[in-house]
C-alpha positions as CSV (number, residue, x, y, z in Angstrom):
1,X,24.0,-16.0,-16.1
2,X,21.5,-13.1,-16.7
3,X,18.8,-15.0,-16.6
4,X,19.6,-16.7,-13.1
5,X,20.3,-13.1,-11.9
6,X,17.0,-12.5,-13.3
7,X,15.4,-15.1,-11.1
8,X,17.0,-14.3,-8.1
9,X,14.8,-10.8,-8.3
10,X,11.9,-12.5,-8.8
11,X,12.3,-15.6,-6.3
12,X,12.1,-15.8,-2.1
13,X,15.8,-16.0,-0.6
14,X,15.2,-19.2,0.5
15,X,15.8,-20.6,-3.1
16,X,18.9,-19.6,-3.5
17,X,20.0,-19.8,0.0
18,X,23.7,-20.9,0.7
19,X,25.7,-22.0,3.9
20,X,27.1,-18.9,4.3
21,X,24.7,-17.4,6.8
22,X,23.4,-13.6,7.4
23,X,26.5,-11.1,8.6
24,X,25.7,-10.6,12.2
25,X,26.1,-6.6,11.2
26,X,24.3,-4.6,8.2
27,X,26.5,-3.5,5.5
28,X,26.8,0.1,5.0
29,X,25.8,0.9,1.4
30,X,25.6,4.5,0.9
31,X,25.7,8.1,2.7
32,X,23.1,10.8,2.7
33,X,24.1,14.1,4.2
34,X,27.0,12.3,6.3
35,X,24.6,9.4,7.4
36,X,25.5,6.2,6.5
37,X,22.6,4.1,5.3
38,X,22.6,1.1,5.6
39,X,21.2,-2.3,3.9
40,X,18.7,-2.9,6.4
41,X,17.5,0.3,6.8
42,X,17.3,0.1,2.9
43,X,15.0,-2.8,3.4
44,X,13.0,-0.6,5.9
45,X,12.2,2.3,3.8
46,X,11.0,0.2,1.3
47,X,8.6,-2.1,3.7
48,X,7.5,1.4,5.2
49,X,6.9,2.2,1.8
50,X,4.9,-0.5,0.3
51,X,2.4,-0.6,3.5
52,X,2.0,3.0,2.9
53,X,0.9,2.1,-0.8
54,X,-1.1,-0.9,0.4
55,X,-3.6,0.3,2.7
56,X,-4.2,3.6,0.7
57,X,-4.7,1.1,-2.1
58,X,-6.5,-1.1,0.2
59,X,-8.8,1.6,1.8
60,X,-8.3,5.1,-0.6
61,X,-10.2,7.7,1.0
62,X,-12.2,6.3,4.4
63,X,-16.4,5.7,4.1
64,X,-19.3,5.8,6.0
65,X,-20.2,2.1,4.3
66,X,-16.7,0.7,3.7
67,X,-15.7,-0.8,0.8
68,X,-13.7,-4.4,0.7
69,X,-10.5,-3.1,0.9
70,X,-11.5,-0.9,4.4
71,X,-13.6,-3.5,5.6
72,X,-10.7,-6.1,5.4
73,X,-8.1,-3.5,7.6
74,X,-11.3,-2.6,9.4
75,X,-11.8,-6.2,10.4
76,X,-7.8,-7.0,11.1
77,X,-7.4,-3.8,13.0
78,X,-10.6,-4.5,15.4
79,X,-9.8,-8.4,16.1
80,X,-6.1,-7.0,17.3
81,X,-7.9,-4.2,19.2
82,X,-10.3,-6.7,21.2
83,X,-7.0,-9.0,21.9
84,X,-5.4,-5.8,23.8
85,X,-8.1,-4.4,25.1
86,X,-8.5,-6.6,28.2
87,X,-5.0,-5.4,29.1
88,X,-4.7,-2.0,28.7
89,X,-8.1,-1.3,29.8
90,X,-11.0,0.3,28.0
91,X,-9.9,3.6,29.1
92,X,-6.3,3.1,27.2
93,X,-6.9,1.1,24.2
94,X,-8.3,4.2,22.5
95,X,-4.6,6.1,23.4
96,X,-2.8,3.2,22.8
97,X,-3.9,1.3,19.9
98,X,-2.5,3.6,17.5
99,X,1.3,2.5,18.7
100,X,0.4,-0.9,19.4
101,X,-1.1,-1.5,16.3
102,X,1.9,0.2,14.2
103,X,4.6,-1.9,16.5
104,X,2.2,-5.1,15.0
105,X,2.0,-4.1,11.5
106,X,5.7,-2.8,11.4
107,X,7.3,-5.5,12.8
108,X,5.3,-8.8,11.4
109,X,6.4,-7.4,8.2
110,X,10.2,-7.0,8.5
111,X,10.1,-10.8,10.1
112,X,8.5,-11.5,7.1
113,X,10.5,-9.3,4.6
114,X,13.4,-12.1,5.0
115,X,10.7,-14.0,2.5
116,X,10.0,-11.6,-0.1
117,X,12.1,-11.7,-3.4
118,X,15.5,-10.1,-3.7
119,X,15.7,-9.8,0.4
120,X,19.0,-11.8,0.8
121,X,19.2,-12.7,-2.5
122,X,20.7,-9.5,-4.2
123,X,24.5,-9.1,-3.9
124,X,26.8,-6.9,-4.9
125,X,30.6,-7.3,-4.8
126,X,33.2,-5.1,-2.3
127,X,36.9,-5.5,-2.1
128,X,36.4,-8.9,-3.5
129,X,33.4,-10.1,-1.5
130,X,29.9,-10.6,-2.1
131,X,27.6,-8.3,0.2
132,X,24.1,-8.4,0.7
133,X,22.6,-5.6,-0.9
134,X,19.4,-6.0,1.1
135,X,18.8,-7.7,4.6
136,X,16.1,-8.1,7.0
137,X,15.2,-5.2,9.1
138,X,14.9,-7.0,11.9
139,X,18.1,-9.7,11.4
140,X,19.5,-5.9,12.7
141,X,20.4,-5.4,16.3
142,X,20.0,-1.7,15.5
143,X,16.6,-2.0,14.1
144,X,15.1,-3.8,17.2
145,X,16.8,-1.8,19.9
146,X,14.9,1.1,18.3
147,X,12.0,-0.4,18.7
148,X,12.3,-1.4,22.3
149,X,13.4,2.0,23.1
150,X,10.0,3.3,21.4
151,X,8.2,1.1,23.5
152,X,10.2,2.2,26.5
153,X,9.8,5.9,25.3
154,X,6.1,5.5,25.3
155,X,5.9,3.3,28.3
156,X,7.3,6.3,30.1
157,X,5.0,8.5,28.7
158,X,1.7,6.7,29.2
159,X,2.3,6.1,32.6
160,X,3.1,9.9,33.4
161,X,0.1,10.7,31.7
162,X,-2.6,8.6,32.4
163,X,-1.3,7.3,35.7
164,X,0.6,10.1,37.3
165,X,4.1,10.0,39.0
166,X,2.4,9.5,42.6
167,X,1.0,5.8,41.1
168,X,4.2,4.8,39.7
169,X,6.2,5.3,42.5
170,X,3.8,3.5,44.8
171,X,3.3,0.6,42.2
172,X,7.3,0.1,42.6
173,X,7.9,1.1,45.8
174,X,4.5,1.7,48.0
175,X,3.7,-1.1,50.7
176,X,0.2,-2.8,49.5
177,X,-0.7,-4.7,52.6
178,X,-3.2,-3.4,54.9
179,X,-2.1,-1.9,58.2
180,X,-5.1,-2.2,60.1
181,X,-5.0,-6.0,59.9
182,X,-1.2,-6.8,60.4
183,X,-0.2,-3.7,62.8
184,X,2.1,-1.3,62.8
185,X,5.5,-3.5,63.3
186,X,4.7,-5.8,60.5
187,X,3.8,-3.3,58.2
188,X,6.9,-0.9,58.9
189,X,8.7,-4.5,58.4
190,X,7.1,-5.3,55.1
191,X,7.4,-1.6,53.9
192,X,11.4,-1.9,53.7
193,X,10.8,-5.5,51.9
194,X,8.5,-3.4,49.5
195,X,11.3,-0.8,48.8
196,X,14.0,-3.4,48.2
197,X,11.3,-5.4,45.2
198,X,10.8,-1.8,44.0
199,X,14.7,-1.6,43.4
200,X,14.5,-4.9,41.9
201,X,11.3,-3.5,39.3
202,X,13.6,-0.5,38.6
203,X,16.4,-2.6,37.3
204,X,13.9,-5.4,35.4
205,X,12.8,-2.4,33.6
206,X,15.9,-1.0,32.5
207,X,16.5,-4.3,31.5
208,X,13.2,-4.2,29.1
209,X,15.6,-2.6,26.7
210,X,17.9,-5.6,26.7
211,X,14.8,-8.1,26.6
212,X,12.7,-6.8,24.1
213,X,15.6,-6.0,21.2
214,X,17.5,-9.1,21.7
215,X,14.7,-11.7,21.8
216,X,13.1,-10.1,18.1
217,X,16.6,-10.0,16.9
218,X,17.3,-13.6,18.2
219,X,14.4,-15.2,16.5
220,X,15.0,-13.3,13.1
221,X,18.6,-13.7,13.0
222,X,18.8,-16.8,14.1
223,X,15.9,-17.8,11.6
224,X,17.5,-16.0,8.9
225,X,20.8,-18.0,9.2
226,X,19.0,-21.2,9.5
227,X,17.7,-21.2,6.2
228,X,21.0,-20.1,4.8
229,X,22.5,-23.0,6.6
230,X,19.8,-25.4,5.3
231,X,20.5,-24.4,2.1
232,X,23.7,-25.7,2.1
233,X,22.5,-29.5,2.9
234,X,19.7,-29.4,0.6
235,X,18.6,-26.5,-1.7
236,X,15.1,-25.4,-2.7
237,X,13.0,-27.8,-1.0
238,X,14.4,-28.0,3.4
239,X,14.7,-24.2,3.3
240,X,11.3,-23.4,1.7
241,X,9.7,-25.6,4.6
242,X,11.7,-23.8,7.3
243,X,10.4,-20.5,5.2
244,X,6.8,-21.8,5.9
245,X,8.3,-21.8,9.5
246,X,9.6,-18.5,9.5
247,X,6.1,-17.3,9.0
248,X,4.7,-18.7,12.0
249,X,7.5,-17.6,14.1
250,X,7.5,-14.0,12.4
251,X,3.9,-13.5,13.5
252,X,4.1,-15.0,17.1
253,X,7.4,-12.6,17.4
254,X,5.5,-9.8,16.0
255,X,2.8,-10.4,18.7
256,X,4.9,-11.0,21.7
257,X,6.5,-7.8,21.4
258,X,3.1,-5.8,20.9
259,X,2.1,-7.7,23.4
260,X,4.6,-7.1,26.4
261,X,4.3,-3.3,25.4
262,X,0.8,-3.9,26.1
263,X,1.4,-5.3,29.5
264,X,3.8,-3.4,30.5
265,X,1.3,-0.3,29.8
266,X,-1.7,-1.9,31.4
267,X,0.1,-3.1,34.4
268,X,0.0,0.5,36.1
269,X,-2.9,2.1,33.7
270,X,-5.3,-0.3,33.9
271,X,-6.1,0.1,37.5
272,X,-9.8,1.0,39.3
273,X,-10.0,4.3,40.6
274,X,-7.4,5.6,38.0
275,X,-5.8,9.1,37.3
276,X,-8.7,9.3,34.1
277,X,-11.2,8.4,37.1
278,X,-10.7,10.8,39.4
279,X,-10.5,13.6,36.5
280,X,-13.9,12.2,35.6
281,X,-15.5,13.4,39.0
């Protein structure tokens, strides 16, 4: 018995996967000053922690001429730069990449954290029931809402910044044909047309929230109980190829959601004749 405990520490939690599925909600597991914490904000801290060691393993102290470990992040870091650029425009990838790389990093790595040993795999007993002791980050409604409302938070902020109030309102709202070819009637016509798709923007973007944090936690939690539930028909070998699965599907998730924060950004920064334009004459 010690010794299968043993392995489960040591192995991915799709060996020892069962039919019982991931709980829909985290499990609280403890309290710090009042604040309940929680098993997948356990699982955070300790991803958080362990790319913190990583890359100043990786990289240590920054050089001129970089060594392997820099040159490796160096290299990962620019290839997802030159993927977002075209988007949010040479003028905002500079502001930008910092949070669009972090979203990235942060979030390929708690789709992946379902993989890692112990994650799912360590139990602990409560009023007769066997709790997971560590889940997912992202198998968390919680943790992804978060996320989208950092994106949204930032969203907001770019475009104040670097676009200005007066370009928002007309990219929702203003009428974009030209009045000197279709005349005045038309264009008073299409300018109430223009107003009512505004309102229509306004709610799809309220409804980012909704979009972003429920697709990542979808694909997760859905991905998570699938390899429970595989487990159940036939151990070790079904669930380790819908792990190998899991990776692909943790990575394209990981992507779309830095992604859409990247388009949503560019789509009103990453104009001609912008706010950073105007400043520069």
């Amino acid at each position: 018995m010690r010794s299968l405990s043993l392995i489960s520490l040591l192995a991915p939690a799709f060996v020892f996967a069962s039919s019982e599925g991931v709980s829909p909600t985290a499990t609280d597991l403890f309290t710090i000053a009042g604040f309940p914490i929680s098993n997948s904000i356990l699982t955070t801290w300790i991803i958080a922690a362990l790319i913190i060691i990583a890359v100043r393993l990786a990289v240590g102290t920054p050089k001129l001429i970089p060594g392997k470990g820099q040159a490796v992040v160096e290299g990962m870091a620019q290839g997802l730069r030159d993927a977002l650029e075209p988007i949010v425009g040479k003028q905002m990838i500079g502001k930008t990449f910092p949070l669009l790389c972090g979203f990235f990093v942060f979030i390929l790595l708690m789709n992946w954290s379902g993989l890692l040993p112990g994650v799912g795999t360590i139990k602990y007993s409560h009023d007769g029931h066997w709790l997971e002791a560590i889940r997912p980050a992202n198998s968390d409604l919680n943790t992804t809402l978060a996320l989208s409302i950092i994106s949204f938070l930032a969203w907001t902020y770019f475009v104040l910044r670097y676009a200005g109030l007066k370009v928002l309102i007309f990219d929702l709202f203003g009428n974009k044909a030209d009045r000197k070819e279709i005349g005045w009637g038309m264009w008073i016509m299409l300018s109430f047309i223009f107003v009512g798709v505004g309102g229509i923007e306004v709610v799809s973007i309220a409804f980012r929230l909704i979009s972003l944090s429920f697709r990542l936690y979808g694909n997760v939690f859905g991905g998570e109980n699938l390899i429970h539930s595989l487990g159940g028909i036939a151990p070790y070998v079904v669930p380790a190829i819908a792990g190998l699965l899991e990776v692909l599907v943790g990575l394209i998730q990981a992507f779309v959601f830095t992604l859409l924060s990247a388009v949503y950004i560019g789509l009103i920064c990453n104009h001609e004749g912008g706010h950073d334009e105007e400043h520069a004459h």
